[in-house]
N, C-alpha and C positions, 0 to 999 in steps of 0.2 A: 310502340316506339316513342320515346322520349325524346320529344323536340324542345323541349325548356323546363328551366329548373324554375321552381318556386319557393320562396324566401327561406323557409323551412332548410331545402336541398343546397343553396347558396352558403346560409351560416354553418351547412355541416360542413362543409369544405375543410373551413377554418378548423375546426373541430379534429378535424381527419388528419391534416395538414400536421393540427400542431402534437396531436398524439404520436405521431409516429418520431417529430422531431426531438419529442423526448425521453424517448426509447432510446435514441443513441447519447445523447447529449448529456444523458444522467451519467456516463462515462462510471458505470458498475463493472463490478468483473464476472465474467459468464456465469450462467447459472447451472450448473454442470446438470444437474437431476432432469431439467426440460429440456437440456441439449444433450442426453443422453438417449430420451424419450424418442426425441425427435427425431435424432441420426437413424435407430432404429425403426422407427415406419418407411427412412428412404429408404434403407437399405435394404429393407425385406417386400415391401412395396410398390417402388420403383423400381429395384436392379434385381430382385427377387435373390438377394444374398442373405448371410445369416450378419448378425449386427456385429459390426465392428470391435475391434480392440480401439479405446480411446486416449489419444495422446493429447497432456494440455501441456501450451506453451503460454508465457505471456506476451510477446511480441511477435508480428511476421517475421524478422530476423530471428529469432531464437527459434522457431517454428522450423524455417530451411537448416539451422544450425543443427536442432534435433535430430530431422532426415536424414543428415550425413554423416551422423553419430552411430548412426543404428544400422544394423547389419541385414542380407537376406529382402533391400527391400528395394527389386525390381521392376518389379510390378510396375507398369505402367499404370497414369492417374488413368482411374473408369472413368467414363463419361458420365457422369451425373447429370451434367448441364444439359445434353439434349434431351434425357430420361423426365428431367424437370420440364424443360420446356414442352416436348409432347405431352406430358399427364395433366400439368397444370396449368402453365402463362397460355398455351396455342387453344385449349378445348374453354378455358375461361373466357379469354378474348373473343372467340367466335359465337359465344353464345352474349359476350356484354355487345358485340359488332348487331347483333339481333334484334337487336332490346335500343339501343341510344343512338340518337343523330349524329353525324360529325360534328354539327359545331355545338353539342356540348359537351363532346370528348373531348376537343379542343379547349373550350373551357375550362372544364376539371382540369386538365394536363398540364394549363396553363400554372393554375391555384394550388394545386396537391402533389403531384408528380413532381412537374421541375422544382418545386420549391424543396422535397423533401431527400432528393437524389441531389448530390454533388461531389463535386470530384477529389473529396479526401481520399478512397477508396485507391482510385487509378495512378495520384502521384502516391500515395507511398508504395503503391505493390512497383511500379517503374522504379525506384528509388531501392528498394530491398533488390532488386532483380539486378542493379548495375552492382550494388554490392555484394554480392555473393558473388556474381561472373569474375569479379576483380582480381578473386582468391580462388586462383588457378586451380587447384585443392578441390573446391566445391563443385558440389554439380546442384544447379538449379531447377526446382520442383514449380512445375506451373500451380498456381492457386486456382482451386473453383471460381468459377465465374456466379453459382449459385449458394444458398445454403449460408448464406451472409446478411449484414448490414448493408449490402449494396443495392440487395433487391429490397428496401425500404422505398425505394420510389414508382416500381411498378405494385409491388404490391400493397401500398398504400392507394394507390391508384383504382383498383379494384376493388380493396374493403369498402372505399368509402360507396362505390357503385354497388357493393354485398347488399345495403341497406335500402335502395330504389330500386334494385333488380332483383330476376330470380334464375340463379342458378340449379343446374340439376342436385340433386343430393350427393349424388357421388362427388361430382365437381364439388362441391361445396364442402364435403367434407375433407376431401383432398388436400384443398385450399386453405381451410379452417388448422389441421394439423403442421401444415408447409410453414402457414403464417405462425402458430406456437414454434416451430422449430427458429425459426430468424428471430424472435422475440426472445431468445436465450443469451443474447448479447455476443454473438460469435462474432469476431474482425475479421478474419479469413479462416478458409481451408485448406486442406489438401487431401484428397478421397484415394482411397488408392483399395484394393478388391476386398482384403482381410481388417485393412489399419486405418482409421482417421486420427488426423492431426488439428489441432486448431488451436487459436489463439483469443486472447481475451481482448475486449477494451481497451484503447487508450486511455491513460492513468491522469493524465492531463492535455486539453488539447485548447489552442488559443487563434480569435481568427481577428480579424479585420472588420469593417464595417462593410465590406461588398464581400463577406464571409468567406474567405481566403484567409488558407492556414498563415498566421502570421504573428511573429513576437522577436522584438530584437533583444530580448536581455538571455536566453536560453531557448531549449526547441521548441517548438510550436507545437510540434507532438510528442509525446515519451507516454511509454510504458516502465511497471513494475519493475524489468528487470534490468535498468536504466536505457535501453535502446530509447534512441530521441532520433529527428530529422528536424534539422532547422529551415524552415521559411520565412521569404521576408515581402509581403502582401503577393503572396502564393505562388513565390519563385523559389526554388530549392539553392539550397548554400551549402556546399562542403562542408564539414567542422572546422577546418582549418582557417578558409576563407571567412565563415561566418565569424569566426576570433577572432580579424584580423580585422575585421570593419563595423563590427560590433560590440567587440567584451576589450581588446587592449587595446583596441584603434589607433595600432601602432600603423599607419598608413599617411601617404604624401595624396594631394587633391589628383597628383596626376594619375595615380594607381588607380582610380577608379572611371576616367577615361580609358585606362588602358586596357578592362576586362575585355576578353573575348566577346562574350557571352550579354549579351544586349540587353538579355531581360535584367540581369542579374546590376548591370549598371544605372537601370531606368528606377528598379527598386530600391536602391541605396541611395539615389539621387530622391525619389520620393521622400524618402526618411531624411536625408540631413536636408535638401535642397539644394538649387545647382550653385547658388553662390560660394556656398560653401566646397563644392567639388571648385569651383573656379577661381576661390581666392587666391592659391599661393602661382596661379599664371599670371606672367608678366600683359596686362591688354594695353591697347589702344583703342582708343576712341576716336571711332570716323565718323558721329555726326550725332547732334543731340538736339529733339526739337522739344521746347516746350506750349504747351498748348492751354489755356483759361479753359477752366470745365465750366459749361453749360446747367452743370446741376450744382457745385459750391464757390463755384466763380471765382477757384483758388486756381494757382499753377501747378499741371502736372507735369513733370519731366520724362521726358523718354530717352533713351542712349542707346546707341548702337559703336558694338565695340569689338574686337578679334583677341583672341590669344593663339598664342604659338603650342602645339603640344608635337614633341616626337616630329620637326621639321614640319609640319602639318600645321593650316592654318585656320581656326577657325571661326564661326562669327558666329553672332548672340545681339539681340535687343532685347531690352530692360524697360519692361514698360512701370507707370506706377500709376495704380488704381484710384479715380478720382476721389471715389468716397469713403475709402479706408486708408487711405496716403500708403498703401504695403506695393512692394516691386514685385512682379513676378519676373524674370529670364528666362529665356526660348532660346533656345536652337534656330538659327533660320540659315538656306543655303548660301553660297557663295555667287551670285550673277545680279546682271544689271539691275533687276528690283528693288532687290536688297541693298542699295549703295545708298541710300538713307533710311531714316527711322521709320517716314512714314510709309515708303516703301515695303518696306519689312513686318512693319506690324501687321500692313493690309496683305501679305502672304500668307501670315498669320490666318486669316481670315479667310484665304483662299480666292480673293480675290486682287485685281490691281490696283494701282494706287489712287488710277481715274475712279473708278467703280468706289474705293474706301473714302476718297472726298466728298464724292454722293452722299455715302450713308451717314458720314460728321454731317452733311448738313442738312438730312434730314432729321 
């Protein structure tokens, strides 16, 4: 049993970690001859079928689009996913649950796993899913849950454990063949008794610094055969929307209080800032304290101020940072707290305004 790793097992982490994240990220396009290879050990293997006829697309969209091009193809998707899980993820686990402590699963899982899994996979197949259903016309093909880039973070999870543990040879060889199939650069599937379908890489893909699909000048994803999804720090935007506050920004400050859709507001306000959503509203100012900073012994101004939006009223303090002279504005609610600055700021804070005098003067 493996109750702790040593220096050696620690810097392989990183190792493991970053091989697998560049397996995806080298954003190639599938390698048909390994994922031809591959399709056929699952299928003769695990479902004990004969190997596939293989369809390539370059996008998930173009992928469902393909499906409901094609004729004679009722077939319900096979279950691959449990076929997988019972031969390979459940008999691997049980014998690494053998062998390793929890708290250095935890560990790893922490280092290699979550790092190397994330959730590109889930918002674009939700996103192809709303669009296809939209086109009444369509009928929508569930994608494999395995057999992908997605299981990059269990089974990165595992290799790196391949190397301090021992599996049986069967399992291992299993495992060894499972992990060349994923390593063909597949984005999704869809498995059906006689047919596979699958798609390549994305052709360009652009994220944020908390690695969230994101780019304001065009989509954050696109593939070959122009299919794009626009995000904007890992909120999904219509094409239309995203033109509208992004590429002709032909838009008034109020339009962007007005979105429904919370997230889709908090991200666009991240990107311009809220003074900019808030310039073209008429406000008032009900109360501005200035206060001598203890660390440049200059004056900092704070304001607290309402605008009017859609008969609705709302309120904001404007604080300005001692040591960089820059404003940030907050949102703060409307009640007796909040009826001055300092009030408001120490909401900010989560605390009251007796409690926020405390902490100035300490």
């Amino acid at each position: 049993m493996i109750t702790k790793l040593n220096k050696k097992q620690e810097k392989l982490m990183d190792e493991v970690k970053d091989k697998w994240l560049n397996k995806f990220f080298d954003l190639k396009e599938i390698d048909k001859d390994k994922y031809e290879k591959g399709i056929e050990f699952i299928y003769t293997e695990f479902l004990d079928f004969k190997k596939p006829d293989v369809y390539y697309f370059d996008s998930p969209f173009g992928l469902q689009l393909g499906l409901n091009m094609l004729k004679n193809i009722s077939i319900p998707n096979i279950k691959l996913d449990n076929q997988v899980s019972e031969q390979v993820w459940e008999p691997v686990m049980e014998q690494f649950m053998e062998q390793v402590d929890k708290q250095v699963s935890d560990q790893v899982n922490e280092q290699v796993w979550k790092q190397v899994w994330n959730q590109v996979r889930e918002q674009v197949e939700n996103q192809v899913k709303n669009q296809v259903r939209k086109q009444k016309e369509l009928e929508y093909f569930n994608f494999s849950n395995y057999g992908d880039f997605s299981c990059f973070g269990w089974v990165s999870f595992y290799d790196y454990f391949s190397n301090i543990i021992e599996y049986t040879e069967d399992l291992k060889l299993k495992f060894e063949k499972y992990k060349k199939f994923i390593e063909s650069r597949c984005f999704m599937n869809v498995f059906l008794k006689d047919k596979c379908f699958t798609c390549s890489y994305p052709s360009f893909l652009e994220r944020d610094d908390k690695l969230r699909l994101h780019c304001t000048s065009d989509g954050a994803i696109a593939w070959n055969d122009g299919y794009k999804q626009h995000y904007v720090h890992g909120v999904y935007f219509e094409p239309e929307l995203f033109n509208k506050f992004f590429i002709t920004k032909k838009y008034k400050s109020g339009d962007i209080l007005k979105l429904r859709n919370a997230e889709q507001r908090s991200a666009i306000i991240q990107v311009y800032g809220i003074e900019t959503v808030l310039k073209e509203l008429n406000r008032t100012v009900i109360d501005t304290w200035i206060k001598k900073s203890s660390i440049t012994g200059k004056d900092a101004v704070c304001e607290l101020f309402e605008c009017e939006l859609d008969k609705q009223t709302l309120r904001f303090v404007k604080v300005e940072c001692h040591t960089e002279h820059k404003f940030t504005t907050l949102g703060v609610p409307i009640n007796e707290q909040t009826k001055t600055c300092k009030g408001a700021i120490a909401w900010t804070f989560g605390v009251d305004e007796e409690e926020y005098n405390c902490m100035i003067e300490s």
